[in-house]
PAZAPA-4460 file (N, C-alpha, C; in steps of 0.05 Angstrom, whole numbers, plus 32768, in hexadecimal, padded with zeros to 4 digits):
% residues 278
    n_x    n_y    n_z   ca_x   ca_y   ca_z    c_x    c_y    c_z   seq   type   mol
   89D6   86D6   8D4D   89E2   86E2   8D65   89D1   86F9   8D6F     1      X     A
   89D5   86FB   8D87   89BD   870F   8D95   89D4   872C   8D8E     2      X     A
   89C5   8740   8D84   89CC   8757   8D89   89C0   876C   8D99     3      X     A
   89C8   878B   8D99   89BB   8792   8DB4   89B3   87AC   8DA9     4      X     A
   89A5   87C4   8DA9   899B   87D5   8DA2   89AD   87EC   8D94     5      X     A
   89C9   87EF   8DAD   89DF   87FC   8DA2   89F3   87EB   8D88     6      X     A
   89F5   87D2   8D93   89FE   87C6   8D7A   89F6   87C6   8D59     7      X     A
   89DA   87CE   8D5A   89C9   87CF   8D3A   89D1   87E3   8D32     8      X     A
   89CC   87F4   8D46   89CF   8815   8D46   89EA   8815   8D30     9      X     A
   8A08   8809   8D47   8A1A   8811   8D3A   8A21   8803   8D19    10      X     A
   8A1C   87EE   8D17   8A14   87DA   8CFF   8A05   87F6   8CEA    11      X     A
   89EA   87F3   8CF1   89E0   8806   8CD7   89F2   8823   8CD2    12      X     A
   8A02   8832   8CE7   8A10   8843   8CE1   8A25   883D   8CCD    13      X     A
   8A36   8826   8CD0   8A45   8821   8CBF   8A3C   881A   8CA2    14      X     A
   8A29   880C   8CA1   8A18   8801   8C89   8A13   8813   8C76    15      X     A
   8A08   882D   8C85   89F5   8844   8C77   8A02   8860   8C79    16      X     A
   8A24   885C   8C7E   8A36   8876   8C76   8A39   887A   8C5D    17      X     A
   8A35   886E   8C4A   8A39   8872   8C34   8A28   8883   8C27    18      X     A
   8A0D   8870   8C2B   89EE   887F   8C1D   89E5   8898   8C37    19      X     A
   89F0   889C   8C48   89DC   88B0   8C57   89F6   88C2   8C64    20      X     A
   89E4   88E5   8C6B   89F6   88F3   8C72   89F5   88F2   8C90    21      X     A
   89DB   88DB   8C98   89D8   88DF   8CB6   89D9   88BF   8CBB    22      X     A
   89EF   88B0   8CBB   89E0   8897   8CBC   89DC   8886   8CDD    23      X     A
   89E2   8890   8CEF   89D8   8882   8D07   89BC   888F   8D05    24      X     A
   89B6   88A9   8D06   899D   88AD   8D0B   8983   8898   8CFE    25      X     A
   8990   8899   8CE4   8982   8881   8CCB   8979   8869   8CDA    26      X     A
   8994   8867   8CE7   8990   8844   8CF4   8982   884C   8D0F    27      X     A
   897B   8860   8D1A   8972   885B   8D32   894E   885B   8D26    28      X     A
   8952   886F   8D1A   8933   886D   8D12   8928   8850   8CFE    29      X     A
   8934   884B   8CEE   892F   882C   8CE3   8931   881C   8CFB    30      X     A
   8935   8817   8D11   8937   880D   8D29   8921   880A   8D2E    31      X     A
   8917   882B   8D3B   88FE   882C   8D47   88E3   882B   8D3E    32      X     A
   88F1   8823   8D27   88D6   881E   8D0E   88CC   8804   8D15    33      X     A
   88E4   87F5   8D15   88D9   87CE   8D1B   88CF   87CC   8D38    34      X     A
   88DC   87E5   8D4A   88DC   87DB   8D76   88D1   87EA   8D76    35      X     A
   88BF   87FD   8D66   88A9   8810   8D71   88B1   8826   8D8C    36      X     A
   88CA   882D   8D84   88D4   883C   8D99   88DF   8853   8D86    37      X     A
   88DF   886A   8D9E   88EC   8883   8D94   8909   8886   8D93    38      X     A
   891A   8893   8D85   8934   888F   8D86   8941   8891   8DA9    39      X     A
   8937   88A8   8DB7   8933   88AF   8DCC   8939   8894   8DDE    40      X     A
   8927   887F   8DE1   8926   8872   8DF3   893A   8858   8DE5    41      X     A
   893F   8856   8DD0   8956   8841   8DBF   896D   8848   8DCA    42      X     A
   8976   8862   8DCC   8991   886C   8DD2   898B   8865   8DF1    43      X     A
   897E   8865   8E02   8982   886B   8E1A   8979   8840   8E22    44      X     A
   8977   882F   8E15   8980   8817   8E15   898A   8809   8DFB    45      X     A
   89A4   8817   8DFD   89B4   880D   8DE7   89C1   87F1   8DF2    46      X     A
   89C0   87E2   8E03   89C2   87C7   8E0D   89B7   87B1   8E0D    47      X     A
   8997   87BC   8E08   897F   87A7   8E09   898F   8797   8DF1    48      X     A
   8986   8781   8DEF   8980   876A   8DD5   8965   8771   8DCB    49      X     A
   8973   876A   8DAE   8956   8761   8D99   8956   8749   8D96    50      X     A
   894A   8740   8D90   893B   8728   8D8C   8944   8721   8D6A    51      X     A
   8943   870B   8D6B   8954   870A   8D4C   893F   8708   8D3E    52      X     A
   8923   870B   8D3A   890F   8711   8D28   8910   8731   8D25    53      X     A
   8911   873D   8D33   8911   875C   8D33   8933   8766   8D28    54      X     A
   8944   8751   8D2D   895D   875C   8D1B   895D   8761   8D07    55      X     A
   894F   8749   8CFB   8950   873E   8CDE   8938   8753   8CCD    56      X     A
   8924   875E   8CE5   890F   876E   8CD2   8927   8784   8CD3    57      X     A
   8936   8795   8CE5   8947   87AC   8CE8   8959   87AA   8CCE    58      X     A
   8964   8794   8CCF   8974   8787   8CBF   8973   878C   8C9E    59      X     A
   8958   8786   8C96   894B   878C   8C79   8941   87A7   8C79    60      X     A
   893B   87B4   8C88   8939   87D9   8C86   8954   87E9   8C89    61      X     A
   8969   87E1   8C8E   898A   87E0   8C8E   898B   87E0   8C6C    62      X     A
   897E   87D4   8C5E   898C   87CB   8C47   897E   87D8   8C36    63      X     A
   895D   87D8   8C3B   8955   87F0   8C2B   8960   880E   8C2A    64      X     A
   896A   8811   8C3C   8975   8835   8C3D   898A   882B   8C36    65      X     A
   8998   8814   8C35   89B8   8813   8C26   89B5   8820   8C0C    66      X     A
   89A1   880A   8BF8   899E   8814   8BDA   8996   8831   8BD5    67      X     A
   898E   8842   8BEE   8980   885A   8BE7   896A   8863   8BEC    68      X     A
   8958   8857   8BF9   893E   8851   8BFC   8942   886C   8C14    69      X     A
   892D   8885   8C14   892E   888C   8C31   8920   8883   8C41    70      X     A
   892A   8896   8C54   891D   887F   8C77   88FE   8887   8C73    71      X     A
   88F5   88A6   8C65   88E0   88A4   8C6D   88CF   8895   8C53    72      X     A
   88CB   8891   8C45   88C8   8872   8C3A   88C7   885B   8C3F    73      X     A
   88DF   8859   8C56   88DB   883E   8C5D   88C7   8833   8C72    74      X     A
   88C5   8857   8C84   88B8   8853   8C93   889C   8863   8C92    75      X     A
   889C   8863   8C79   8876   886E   8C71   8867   8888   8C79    76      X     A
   887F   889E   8C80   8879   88AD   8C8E   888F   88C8   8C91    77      X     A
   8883   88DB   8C92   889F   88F1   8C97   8892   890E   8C9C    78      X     A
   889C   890F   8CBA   8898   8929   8CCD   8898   8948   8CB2    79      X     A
   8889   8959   8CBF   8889   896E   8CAA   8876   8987   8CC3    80      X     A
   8880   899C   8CC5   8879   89AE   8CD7   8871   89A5   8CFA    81      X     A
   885F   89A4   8CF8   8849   898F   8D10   883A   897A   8D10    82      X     A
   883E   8966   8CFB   8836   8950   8CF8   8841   893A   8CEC    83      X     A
   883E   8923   8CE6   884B   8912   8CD9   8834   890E   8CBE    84      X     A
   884A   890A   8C9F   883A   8904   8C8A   883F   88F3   8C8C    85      X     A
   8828   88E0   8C79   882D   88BF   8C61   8839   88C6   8C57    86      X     A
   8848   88BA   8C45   885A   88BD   8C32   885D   88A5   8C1C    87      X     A
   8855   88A2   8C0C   885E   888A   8BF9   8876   888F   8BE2    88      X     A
   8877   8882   8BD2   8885   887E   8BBB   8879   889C   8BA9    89      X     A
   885B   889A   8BAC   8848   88A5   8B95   884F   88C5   8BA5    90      X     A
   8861   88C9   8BBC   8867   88E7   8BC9   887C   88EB   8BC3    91      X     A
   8880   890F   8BC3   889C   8917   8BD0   88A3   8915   8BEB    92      X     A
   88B4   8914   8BF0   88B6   8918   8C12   88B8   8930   8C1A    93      X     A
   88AB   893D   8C2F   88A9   8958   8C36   88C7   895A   8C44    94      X     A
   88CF   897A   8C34   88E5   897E   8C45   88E5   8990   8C5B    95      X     A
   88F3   8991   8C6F   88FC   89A3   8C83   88FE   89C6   8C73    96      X     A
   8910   89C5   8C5C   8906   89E3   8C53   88F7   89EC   8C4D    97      X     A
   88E3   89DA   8C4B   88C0   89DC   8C3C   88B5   89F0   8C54    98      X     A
   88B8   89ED   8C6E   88B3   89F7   8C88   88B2   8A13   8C85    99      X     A
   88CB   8A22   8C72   88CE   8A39   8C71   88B6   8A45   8C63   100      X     A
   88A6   8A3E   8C54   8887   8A44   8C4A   8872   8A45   8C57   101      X     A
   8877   8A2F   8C6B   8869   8A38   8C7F   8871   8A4C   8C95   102      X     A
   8881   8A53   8C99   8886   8A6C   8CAB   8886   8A81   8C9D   103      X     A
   888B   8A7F   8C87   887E   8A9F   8C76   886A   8A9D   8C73   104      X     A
   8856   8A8D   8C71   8839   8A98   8C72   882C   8A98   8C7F   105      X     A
   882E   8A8E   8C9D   882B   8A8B   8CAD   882D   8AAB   8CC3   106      X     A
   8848   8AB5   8CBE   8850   8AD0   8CC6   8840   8AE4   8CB2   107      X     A
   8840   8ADD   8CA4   882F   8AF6   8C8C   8814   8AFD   8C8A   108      X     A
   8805   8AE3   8C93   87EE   8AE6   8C8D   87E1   8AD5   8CA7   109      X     A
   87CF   8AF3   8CA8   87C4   8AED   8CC1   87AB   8AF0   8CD1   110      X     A
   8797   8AEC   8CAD   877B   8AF5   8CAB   876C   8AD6   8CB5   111      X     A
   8755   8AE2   8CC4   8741   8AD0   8CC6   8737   8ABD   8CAC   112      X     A
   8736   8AC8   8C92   872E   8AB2   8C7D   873B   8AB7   8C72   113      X     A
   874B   8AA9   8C5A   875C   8AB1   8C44   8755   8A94   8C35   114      X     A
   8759   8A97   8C15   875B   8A80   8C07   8777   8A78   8BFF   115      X     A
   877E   8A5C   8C07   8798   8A5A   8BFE   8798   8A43   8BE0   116      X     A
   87AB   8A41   8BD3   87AB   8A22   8BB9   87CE   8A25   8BC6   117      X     A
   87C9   8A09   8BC9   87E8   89FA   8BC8   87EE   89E8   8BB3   118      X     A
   8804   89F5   8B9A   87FE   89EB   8B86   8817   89D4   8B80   119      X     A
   8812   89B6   8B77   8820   899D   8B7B   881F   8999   8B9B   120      X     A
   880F   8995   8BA4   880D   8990   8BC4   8816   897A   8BD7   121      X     A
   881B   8962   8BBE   882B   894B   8BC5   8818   8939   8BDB   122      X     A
   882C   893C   8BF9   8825   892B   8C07   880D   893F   8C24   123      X     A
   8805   8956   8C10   87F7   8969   8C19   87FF   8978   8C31   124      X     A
   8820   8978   8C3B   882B   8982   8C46   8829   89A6   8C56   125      X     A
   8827   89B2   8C42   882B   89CC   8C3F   880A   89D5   8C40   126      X     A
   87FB   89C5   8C2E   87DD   89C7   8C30   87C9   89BB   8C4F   127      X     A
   87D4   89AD   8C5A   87CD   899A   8C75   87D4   89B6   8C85   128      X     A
   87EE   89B1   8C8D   87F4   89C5   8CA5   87EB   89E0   8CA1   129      X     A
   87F0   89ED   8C90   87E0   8A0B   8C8B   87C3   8A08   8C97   130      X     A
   87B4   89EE   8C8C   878D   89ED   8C99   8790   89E9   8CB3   131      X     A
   87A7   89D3   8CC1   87A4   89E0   8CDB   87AC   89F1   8CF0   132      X     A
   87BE   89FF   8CDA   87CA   8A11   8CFA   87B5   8A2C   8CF0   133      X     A
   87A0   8A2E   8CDC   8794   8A3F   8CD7   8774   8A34   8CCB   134      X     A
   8768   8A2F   8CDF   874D   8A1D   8CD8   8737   8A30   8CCA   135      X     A
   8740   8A4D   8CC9   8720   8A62   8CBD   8730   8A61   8C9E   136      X     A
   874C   8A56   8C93   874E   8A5D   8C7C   8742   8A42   8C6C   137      X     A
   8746   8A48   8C4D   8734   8A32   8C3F   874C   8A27   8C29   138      X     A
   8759   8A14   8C2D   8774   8A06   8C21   876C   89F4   8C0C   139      X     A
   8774   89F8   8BF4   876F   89E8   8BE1   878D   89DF   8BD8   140      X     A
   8790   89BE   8BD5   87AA   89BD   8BCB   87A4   89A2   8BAE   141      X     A
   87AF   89B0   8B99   87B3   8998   8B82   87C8   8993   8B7D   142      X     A
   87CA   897F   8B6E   87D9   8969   8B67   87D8   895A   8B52   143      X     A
   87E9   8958   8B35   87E5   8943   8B23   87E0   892F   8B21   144      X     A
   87E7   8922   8B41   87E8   8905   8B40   87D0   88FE   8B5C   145      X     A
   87C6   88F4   8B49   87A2   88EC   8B5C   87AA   88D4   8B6D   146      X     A
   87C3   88C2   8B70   87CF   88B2   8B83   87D6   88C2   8B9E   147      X     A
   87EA   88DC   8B8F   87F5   88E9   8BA2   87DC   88FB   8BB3   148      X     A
   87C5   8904   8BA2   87B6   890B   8BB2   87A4   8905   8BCB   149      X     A
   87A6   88E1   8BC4   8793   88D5   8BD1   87A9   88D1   8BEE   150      X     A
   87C5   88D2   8BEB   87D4   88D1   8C04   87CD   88F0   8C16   151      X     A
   87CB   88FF   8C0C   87C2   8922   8C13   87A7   891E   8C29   152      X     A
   879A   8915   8C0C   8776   8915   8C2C   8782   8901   8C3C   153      X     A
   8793   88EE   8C40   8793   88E3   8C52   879E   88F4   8C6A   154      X     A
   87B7   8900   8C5F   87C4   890A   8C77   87BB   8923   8C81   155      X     A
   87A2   8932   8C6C   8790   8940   8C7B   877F   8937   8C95   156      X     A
   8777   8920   8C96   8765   8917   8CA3   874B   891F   8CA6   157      X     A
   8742   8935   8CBB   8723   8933   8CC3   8723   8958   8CBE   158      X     A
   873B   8964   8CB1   873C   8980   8CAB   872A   8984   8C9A   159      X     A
   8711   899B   8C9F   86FC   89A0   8C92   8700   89B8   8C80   160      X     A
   871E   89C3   8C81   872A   89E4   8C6F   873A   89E0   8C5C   161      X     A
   873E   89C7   8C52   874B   89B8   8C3E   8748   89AD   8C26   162      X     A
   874B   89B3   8C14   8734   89A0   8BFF   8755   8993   8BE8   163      X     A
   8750   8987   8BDA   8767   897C   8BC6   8754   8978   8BAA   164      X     A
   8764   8981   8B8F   875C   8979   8B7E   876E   896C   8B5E   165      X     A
   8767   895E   8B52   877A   895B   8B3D   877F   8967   8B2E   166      X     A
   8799   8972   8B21   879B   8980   8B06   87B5   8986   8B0D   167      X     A
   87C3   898E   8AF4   87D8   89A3   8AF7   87E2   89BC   8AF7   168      X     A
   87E8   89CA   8B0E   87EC   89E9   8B16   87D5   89EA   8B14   169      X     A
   87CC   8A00   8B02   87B0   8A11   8B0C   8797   8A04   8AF7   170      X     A
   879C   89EB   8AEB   878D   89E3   8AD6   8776   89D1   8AEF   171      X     A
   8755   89D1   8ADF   8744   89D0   8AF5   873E   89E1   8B09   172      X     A
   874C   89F9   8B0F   8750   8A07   8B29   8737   8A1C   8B26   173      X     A
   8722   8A28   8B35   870A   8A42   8B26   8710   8A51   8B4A   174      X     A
   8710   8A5F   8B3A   8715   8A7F   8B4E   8727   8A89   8B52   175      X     A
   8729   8A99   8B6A   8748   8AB1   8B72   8747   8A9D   8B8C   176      X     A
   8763   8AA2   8B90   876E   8AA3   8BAE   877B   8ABD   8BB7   177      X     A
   8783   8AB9   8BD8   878D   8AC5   8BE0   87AB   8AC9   8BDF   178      X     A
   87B4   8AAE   8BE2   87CE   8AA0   8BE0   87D0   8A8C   8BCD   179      X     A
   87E7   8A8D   8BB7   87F4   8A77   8BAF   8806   8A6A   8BBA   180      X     A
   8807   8A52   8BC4   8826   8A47   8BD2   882D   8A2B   8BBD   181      X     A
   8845   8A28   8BBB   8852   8A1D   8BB0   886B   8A04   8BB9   182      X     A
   886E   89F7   8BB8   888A   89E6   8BB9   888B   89D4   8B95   183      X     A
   8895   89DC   8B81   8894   89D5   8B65   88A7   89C8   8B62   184      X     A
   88A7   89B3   8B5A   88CB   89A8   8B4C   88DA   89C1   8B3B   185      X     A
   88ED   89C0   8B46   8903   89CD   8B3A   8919   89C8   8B3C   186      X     A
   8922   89AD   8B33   893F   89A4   8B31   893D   89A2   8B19   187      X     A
   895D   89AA   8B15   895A   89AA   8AEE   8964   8982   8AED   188      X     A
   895D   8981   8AC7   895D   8969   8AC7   8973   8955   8ABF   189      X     A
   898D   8968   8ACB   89A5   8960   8ABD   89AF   8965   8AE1   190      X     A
   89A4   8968   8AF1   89AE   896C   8B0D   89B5   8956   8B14   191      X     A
   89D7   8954   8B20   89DF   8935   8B2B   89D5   8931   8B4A   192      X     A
   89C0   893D   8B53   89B6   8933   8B6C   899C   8929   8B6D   193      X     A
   8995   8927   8B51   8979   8912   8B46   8987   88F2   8B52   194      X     A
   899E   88EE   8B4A   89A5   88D4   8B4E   899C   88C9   8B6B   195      X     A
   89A5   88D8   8B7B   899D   88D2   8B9C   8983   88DB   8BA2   196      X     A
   8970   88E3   8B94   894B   88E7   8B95   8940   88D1   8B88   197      X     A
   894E   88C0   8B79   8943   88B2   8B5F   8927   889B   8B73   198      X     A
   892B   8897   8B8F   890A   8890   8B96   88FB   889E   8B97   199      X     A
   88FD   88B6   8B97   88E4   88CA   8B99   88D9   88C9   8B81   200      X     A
   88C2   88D9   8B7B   88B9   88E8   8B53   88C2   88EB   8B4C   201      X     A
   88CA   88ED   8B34   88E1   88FE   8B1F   88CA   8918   8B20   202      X     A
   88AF   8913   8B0F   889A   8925   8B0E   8898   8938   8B22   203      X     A
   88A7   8931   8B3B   88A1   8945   8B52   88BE   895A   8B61   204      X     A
   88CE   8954   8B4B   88EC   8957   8B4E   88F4   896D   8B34   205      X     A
   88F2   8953   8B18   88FC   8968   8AFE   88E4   8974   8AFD   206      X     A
   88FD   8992   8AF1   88E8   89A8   8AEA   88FF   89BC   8AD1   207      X     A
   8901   89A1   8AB8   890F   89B3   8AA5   892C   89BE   8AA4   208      X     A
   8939   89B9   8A8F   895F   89BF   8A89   8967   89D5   8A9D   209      X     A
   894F   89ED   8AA4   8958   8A02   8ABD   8947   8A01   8AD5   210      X     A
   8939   89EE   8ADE   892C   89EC   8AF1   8915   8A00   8AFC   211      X     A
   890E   8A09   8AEA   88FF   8A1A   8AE6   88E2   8A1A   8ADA   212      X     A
   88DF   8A08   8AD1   88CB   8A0B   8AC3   88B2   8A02   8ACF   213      X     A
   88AA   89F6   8AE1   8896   89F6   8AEE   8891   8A15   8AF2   214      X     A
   889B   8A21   8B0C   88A2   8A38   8B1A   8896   8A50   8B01   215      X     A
   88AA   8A49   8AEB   889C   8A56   8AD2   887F   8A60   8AD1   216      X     A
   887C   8A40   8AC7   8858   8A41   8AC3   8848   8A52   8ADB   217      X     A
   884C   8A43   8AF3   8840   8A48   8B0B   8840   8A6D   8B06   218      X     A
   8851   8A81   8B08   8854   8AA0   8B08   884C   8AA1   8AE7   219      X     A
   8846   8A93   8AD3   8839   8AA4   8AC7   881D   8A9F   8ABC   220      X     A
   8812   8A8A   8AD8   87FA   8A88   8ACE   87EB   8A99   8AE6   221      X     A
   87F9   8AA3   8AF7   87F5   8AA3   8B1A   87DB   8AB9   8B1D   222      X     A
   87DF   8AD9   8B08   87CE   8AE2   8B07   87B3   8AE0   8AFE   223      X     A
   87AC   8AD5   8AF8   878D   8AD4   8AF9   877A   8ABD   8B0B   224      X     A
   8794   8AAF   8B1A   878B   8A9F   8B37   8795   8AAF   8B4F   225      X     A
   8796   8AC6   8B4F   879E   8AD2   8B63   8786   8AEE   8B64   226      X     A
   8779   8AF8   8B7D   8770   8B0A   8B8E   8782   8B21   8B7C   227      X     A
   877B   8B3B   8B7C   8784   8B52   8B72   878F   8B58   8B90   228      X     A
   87B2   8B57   8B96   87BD   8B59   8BB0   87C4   8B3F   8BC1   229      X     A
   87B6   8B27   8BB2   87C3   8B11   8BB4   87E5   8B0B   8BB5   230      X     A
   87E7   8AF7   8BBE   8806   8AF3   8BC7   880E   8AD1   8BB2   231      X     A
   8825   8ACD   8BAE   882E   8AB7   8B9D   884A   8AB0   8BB0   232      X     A
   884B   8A99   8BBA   885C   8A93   8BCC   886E   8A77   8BC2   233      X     A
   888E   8A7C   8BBB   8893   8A5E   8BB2   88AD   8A58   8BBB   234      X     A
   88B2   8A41   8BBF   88D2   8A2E   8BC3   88D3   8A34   8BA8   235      X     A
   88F0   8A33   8BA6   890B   8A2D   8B93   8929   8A1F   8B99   236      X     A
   8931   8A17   8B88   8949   8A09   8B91   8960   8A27   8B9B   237      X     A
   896D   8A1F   8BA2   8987   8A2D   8BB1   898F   8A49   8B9B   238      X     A
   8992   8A40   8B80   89A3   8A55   8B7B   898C   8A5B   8B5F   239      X     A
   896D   8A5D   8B6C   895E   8A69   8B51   8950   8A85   8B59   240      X     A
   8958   8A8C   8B75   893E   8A99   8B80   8947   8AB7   8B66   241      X     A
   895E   8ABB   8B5F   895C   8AD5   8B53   894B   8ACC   8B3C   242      X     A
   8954   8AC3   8B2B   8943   8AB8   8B14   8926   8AB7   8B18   243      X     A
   8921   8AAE   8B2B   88FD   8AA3   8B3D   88FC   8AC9   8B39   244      X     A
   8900   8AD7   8B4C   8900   8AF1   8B4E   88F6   8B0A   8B33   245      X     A
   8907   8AFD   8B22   890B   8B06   8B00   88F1   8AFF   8AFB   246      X     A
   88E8   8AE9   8AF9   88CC   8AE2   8AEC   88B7   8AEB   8AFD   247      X     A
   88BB   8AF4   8B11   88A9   8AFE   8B19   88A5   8B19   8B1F   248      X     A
   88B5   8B27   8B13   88BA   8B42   8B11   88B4   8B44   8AF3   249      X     A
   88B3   8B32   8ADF   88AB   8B2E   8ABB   8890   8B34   8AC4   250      X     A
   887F   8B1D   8AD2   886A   8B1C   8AD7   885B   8B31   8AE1   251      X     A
   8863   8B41   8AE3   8855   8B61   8AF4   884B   8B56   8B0B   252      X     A
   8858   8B46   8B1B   8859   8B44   8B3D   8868   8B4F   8B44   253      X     A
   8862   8B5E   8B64   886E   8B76   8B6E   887C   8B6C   8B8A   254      X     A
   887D   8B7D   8B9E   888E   8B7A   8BBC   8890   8B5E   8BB7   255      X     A
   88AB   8B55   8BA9   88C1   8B41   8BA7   88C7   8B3E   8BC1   256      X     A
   88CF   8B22   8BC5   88DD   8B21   8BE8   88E9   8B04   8BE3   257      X     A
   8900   8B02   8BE5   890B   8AE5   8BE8   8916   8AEA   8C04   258      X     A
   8915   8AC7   8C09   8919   8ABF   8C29   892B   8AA4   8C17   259      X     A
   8941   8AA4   8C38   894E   8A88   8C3C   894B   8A76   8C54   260      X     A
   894C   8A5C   8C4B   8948   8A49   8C5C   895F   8A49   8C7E   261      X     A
   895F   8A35   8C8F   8965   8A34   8C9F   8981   8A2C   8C9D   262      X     A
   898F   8A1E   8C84   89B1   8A22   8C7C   89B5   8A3B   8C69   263      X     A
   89AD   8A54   8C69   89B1   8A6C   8C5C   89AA   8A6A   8C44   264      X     A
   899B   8A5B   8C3A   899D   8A50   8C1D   8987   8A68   8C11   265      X     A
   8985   8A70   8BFA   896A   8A7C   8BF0   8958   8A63   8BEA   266      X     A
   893F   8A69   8BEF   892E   8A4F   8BF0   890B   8A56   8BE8   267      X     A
   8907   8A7A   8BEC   88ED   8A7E   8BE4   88EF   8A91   8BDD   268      X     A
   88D9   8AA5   8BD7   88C8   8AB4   8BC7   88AC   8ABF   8BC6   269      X     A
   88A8   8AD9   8BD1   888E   8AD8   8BD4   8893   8AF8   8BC4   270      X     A
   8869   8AFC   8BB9   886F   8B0D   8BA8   884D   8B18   8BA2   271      X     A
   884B   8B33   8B9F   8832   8B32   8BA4   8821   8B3B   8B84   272      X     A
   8804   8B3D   8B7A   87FE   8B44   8B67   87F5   8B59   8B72   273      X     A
   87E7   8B6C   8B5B   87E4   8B86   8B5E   87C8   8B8B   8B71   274      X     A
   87C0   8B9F   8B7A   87AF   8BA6   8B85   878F   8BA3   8B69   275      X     A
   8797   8BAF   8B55   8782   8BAD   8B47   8790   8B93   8B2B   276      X     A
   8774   8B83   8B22   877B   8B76   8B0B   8788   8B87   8AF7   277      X     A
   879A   8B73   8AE7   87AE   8B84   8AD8   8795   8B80   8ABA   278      X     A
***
C-alpha cells in the first residue's frame, strides 16, 4: 500500500514511543536519511507518496531504533558545534553538553598560539572544532582506540592544527600544553542508564563503582603535562562536579570554577596550575 510522507512520520512515532524521548523527530530524520531530504522540507510535503522501495528501506531503519540503535548510528553521523561528525560503533556520540567545553574555552582563551591535548578524543569532536574556529592553535587529540582514531583524522579532514595520537591519557604524550580538555567516561558501573547506551563503548562510558576514576587519573597525572599557569578543563556527570572540585583542590590546582550545562545541570570544571613548577 502506498503511504505518504506524513503517514511514516506518524507510524514511526508510534513505533519508537517507547525507545525514544523524541520519537517523531527520530522518524522524520530516519526518513530523510532514505529521501535525502531535510526534516524541513518532509514536513512541508507530508502528502507526497513513497514509493514502496523507499518504505520498506524507512521501514527497516524504524526497527533499528526500535531495538535501541541511535539515529545517529544509523545514520553514520552526528552534528556537534559547526559541523557534522562520522560516527561508528568504534565512537561515542558527541553530545550537545560537550558544546559547553567549547564555549569555555573558547571565551577564555584568546591567544594567538596556545597548545591544546584533548584527552580520549573519540570522534575528535572537541579536538576538530577547537582547530577550526582557532587555526594559529596546535590541537593534539588521543585516544586508546586506534579504530576510533582513524574516524577523528577523518572528520578532521584537510585541518593542518590537529594532530591525533594513540595511548591512554597522557601515556606517549612529550611536552607541556597550554590547555588540558577533557570529556572522560564517568558513569559509574552499576549506573542503570548503561542499559539504554549499551550501543555505544562501555570503554568510553564506564569509569569505575564512583565514576570517577578516569577523571582521577587525568588530575593527578595533569601536572607535569601542563605549562606552569596552564589550565585543566573537564566534563563530569551531573552530580560529581564537587567531588571533581575536591581532587583538584588535593592536587594543588588553584582558581576552581565549575559551570553548568544548558538544563542547569553541573557539567564542568576548569582549574588552573601554578604559575611556577611545584
Amino acid at each position: 500500500m502506498t503511504e505518504t510522507i506524513g503517514g511514516l512520520a506518524s507510524q514511526g512515532k508510534e513505533q519508537l514511543g517507547d525507545i525514544s524521548d523524541t520519537p517523531l523527530l527520530d522518524s522524520y530524520l530516519l526518513i530523510g536519511e532514505v529521501l535525502a531530504r531535510p526534516r524541513e522540507w518532509l514536513i512541508a510535503h507530508a502528502e507526497e507518496a513513497v514509493c514502496s522501495v523507499d518504505q520498506i528501506r524507512i521501514q527497516a531503519l524504524f526497527a533499528r531504533r526500535h531495538i535501541g540503535e541511535p539515529v545517529a548510528y544509523i545514520r553514520g553521523f552526528q552534528s556537534f558545534w559547526q559541523r557534522d561528525f562520522c560516527v561508528t560503533r568504534d565512537t561515542l556520540i558527541p553530545r550537545p553538553d560537550t558544546e559547553l567545553l567549547m564555549e569555555i574555552t573558547l571565551a577564555r582563551f584568546d591567544q594567538q598560539s596556545i597548545k591544546v591535548v584533548d584527552l580520549g578524543t573519540g570522534t575528535g569532536a572537541l579536538a576538530v572544532s577547537l582547530a577550526a574556529e582557532r587555526p594559529g592553535w596546535q590541537i593534539l587529540g588521543t585516544d586508546i582506540s586506534k579504530s576510533t582514531l582513524a574516524i577523528a583524522q577523518k572528520n578532521a579532514g584537510t585541518l593542518a592544527n590537529v594532530n591525533f595520537l594513540a595511548g591512554s591519557w597522557f601515556t606517549n604524550i612529550e611536552g607541556r600544553f597550554d590547555l588540558i580538555i577533557s570529556n572522560p567516561p564517568y558513569i559509574r558501573n552499576t549506573d542503570p542508564h548503561l542499559q539504554a547506551l549499551k550501543f555505544e563503548p562501555a570503554g568510553a562510558l564506564n569509569a569505575g563503582d564512583d565514576g570517577l576514576d578516569c577523571i582521577r587519573q587525568i588530575i593527578n597525572n595533569c601536572h607535569e603535562h601542563l605549562v606552569p599557569g596552564g589550565h585543566i578543563l573537564l566534563e563530569h556527570g551531573y552530580d560529581q562536579q564537587e567531588p571533581v572540585i575536591q581532587l583538584l583542590v588535593n592536587a594543588g590546582l588553584t582558581e576552581v570554577q565549575g559551570f553548568r550545562d544548558l538544563q542547569g545541570q553541573p557539567r564542568a570544571v576548569i582549574a588552573r596550575s601554578h604559575d611556577l613548577e611545584r
